[in-house]
ZALUM-579484 format. One record per residue: residue in three letters; x, y, z of N, C-alpha, C in turn. Coordinates in steps of 0.05 Angstrom, whole numbers, plus 5000, padded with zeros to 4 digits. Example, Ala and Ser with C-alpha at 12.3 -4.5 7.8 and 13.67 -1.06 7.14 Angstrom:
! ZALUM-579484
Ala526448865156524649105156526449345156 Ser525749555142527349795143525850015157 
***
This chain:
! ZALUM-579484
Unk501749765000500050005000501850255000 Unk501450374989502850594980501750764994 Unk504350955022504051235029503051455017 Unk504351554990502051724976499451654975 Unk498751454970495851384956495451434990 Unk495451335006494551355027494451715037 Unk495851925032495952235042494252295019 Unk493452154998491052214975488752244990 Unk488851914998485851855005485251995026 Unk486752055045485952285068484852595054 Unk485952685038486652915029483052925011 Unk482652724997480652794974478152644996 Unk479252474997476352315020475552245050 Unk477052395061477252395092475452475098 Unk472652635089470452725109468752545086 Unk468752455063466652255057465252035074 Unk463851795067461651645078463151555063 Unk463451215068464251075050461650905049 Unk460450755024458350625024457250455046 Unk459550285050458350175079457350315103 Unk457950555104457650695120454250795112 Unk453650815092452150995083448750815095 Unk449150435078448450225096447350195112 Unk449650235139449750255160447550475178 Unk447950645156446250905167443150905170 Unk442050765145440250695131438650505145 Unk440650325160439350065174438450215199 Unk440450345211439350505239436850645244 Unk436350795214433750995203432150785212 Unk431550495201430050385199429150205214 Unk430650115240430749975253429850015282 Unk427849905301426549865317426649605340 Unk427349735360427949575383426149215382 Unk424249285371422649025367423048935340 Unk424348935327424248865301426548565300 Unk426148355276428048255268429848265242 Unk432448395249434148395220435948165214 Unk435848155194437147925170439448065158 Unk441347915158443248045143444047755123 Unk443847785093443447595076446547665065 Unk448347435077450847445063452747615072 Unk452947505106452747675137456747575133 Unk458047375119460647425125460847205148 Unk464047085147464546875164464847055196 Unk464647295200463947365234462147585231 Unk460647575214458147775210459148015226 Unk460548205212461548465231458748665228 Unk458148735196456348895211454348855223 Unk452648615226450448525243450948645266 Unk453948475277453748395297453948835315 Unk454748975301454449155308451549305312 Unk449849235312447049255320445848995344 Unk448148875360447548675387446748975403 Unk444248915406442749015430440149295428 Unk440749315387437949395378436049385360 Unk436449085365433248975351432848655373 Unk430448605370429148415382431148145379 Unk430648195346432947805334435047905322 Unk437447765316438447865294440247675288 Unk438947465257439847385248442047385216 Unk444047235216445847255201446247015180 Unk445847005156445546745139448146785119 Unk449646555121451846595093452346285086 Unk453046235071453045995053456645865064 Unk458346035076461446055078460245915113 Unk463045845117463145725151463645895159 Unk462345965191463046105212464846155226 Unk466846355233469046385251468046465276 Unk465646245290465346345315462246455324 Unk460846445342459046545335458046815354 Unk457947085346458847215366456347235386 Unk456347375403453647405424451247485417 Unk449047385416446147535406446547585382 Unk447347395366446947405343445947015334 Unk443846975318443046755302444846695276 Unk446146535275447946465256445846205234 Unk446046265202445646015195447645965166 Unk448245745166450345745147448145575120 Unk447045685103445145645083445445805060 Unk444445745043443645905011442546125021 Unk442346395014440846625017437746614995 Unk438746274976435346314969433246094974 Unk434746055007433145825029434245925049 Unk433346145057434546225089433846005118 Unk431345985112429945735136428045925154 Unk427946165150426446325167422846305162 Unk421246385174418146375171417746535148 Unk416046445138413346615114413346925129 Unk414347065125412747365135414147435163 Unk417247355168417447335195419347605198 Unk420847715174423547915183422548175175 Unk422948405196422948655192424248795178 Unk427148735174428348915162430948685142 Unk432248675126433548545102434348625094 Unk437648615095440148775078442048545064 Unk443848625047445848565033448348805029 Unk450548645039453348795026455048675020 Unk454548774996457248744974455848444966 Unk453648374960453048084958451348014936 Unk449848214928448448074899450848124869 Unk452948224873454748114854455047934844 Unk455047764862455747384866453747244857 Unk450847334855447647204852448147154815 Unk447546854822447046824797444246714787 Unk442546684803439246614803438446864821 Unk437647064808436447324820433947184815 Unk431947144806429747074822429446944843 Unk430946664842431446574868431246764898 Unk433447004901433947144917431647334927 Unk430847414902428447524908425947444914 Unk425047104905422547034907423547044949 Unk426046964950426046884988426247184996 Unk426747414987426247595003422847695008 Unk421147704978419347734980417747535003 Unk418347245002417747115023417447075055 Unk420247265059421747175081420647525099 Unk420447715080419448045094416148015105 Unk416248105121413748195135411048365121 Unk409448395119408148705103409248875111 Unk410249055095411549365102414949295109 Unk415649095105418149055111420449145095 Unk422849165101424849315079426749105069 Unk427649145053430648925042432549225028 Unk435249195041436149515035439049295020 Unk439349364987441149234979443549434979 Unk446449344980448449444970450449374949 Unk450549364927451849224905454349404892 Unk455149214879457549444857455549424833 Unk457049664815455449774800456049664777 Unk455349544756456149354727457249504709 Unk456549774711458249984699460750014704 Unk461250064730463050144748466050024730 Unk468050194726471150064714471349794723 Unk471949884754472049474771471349334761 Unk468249374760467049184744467249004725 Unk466849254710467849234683470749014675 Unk472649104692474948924689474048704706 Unk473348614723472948374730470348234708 Unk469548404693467448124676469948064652 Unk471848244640474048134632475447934637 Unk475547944666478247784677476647484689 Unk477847304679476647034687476947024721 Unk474046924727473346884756476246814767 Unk477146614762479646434779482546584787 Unk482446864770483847014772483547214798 Unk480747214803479847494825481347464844 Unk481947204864483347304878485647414894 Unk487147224864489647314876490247644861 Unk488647674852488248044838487848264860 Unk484848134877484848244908487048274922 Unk487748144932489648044951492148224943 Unk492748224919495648374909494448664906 Unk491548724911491049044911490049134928 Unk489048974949486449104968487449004988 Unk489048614988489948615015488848365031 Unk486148385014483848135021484047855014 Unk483847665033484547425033482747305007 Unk484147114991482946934982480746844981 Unk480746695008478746525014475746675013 Unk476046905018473247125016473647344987 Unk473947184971472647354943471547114925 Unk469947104915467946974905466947064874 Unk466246924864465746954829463547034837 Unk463547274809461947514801460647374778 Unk457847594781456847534761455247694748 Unk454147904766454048234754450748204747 Unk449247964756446847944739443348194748 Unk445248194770441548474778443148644795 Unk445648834772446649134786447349344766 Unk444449314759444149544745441649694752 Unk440049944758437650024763434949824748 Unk436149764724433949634702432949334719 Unk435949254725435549014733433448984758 Unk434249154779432949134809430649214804 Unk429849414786427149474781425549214770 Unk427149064748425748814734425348634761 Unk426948564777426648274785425348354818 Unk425448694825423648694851420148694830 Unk420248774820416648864801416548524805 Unk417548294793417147984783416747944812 Unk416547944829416347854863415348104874 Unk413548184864411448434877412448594899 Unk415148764896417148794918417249114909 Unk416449334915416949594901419049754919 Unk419949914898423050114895422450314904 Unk423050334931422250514942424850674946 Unk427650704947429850834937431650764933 Unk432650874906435250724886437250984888 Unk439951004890442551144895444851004882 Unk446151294865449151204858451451314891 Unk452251094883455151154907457451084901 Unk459551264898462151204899463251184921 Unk466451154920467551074947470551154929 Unk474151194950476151214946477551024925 Unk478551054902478950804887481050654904 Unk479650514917481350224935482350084921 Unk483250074891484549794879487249904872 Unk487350204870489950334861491050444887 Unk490350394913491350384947495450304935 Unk495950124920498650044908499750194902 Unk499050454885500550524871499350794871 Unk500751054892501151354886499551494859 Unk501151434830499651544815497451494799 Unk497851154804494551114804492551124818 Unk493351054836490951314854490151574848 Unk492051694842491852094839489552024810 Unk490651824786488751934769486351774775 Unk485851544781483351454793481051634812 Unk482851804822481651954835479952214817 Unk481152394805480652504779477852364775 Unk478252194755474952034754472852064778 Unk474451944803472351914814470352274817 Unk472652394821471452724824469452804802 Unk469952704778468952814755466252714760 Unk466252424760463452354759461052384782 Unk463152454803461352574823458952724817 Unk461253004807460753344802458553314779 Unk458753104757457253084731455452904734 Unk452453054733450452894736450052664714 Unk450452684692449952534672452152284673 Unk454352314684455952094694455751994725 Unk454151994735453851834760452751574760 Unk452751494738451251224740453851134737 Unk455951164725457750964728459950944767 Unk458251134788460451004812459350764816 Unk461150674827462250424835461050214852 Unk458350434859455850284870453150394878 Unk451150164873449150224868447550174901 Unk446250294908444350254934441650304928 Unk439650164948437050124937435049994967 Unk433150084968431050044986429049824969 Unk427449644980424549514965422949504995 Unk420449494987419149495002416449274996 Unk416049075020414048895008411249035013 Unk409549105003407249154999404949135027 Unk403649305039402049145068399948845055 Unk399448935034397048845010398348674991 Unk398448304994399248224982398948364952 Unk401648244928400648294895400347984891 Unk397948034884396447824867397847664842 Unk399347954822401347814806403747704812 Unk405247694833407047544830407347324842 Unk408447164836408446844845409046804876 Unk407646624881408346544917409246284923 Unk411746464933412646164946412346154978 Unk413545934987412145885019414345645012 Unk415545685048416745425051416545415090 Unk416845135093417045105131419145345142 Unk419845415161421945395176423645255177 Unk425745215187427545065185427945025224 
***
């Protein structure tokens, strides 16, 4: 990691929000001492869940990866995110980070969110953006490659980067596949963040950065930062058109 790039990223982004952050914020807005949150693709020690132990009612954590542990007041399940095991109508609130990249059956994901939310309940996604350069170069670059690409730019282990597949991160998409599971868009956001892949290298950082400023400042280029955020909301009033699924508990 390169010192410059690092007196950059202070310099141009030190009072920003970084997306997670933004998330984070979003979940708090929404969240109620009685409520149960889900975090769909919560990570082998579910960090951000577990940073909400002690304000909500439940708070469960589902990821498909093994657990490093299981921290306090938190429900751990190690399952598919499109078989959580939870009740028909049981969760208040439903997030994702950094996790529908990876979805390669977006209906799947969505028939179990539509399933798994309450009436009036939220699912607050956080994705990268298909536009986004990153992106872009990772649909170039063969899956088997990602992680040792991570790892030599960001730092991130292996074992936690996972094949992409870019299939519902675009506005068109989340609009298509929440409407197909009667799930409405209740708010969609571009978000950038510090270019973290050029952290290596000083002057790629400086001009990565450049970009990122431009497309800030320029409305007509904000669809390409680097990520997309988004609210759905299930309906109090079932929709009649879209398909129902139902499964036990687990």
């Amino acid at each position: 990691m390169s010192s410059l790039s690092q007196r950059l990223k202070q310099r141009y982004f030190g009072r920003s929000v970084h997306p997670y952050g933004v998330l984070r914020q979003r979940i708090e807005e929404l969240l109620t001492p009685d409520a149960t949150l889900l975090d769909a693709g919560c990570g082998r020690s579910a960090p951000t869940l577990t940073h909400f132990h002690g304000r909500a009612r439940r708070l469960v954590g589902v990821d498909c990866v093994a657990f490093a542990g299981t921290p306090s007041g938190v429900e751990l399940r190690q399952r598919d995110l499109a078989d959580t095991g939870v009740a028909d109508d049981a969760i208040d609130l439903m997030y994702s980070q950094a996790v529908l990249e990876h979805v390669t059956d977006p209906d799947a994901i969505f028939a179990e969110i539509a399933r798994a939310l309450k009436p009036g309940g939220r699912y607050i996604g956080l994705t990268a953006n298909k536009w986004d350069y990153a992106s872009v170069m990772a649909r170039l670059i063969p899956n088997r490659l990602h992680p040792w690409i991570v790892r030599h730019t960001e730092g991130r282990e292996e074992q936690d980067v996972f094949p992409t597949a870019y299939r519902v991160n675009t506005r068109r998409a989340v609009m298509r596949y929440a409407a197909r599971h009667g799930l409405e868009l209740v708010e969609f956001r571009y978000l950038g963040q510090y270019p973290s892949y050029f952290m290596f290298n000083g002057a790629l950082f400086l001009f990565a950065t450049a970009y990122q400023k431009l497309i800030e400042r320029c409305a007509p280029l904000r669809c390409f930062q680097g990520w997309i955020f988004f609210v759905l909301r299930k309906p109090l009033a079932p929709n009649l058109s879209a398909p129902a699924v139902s499964r036990p508990a687990a």
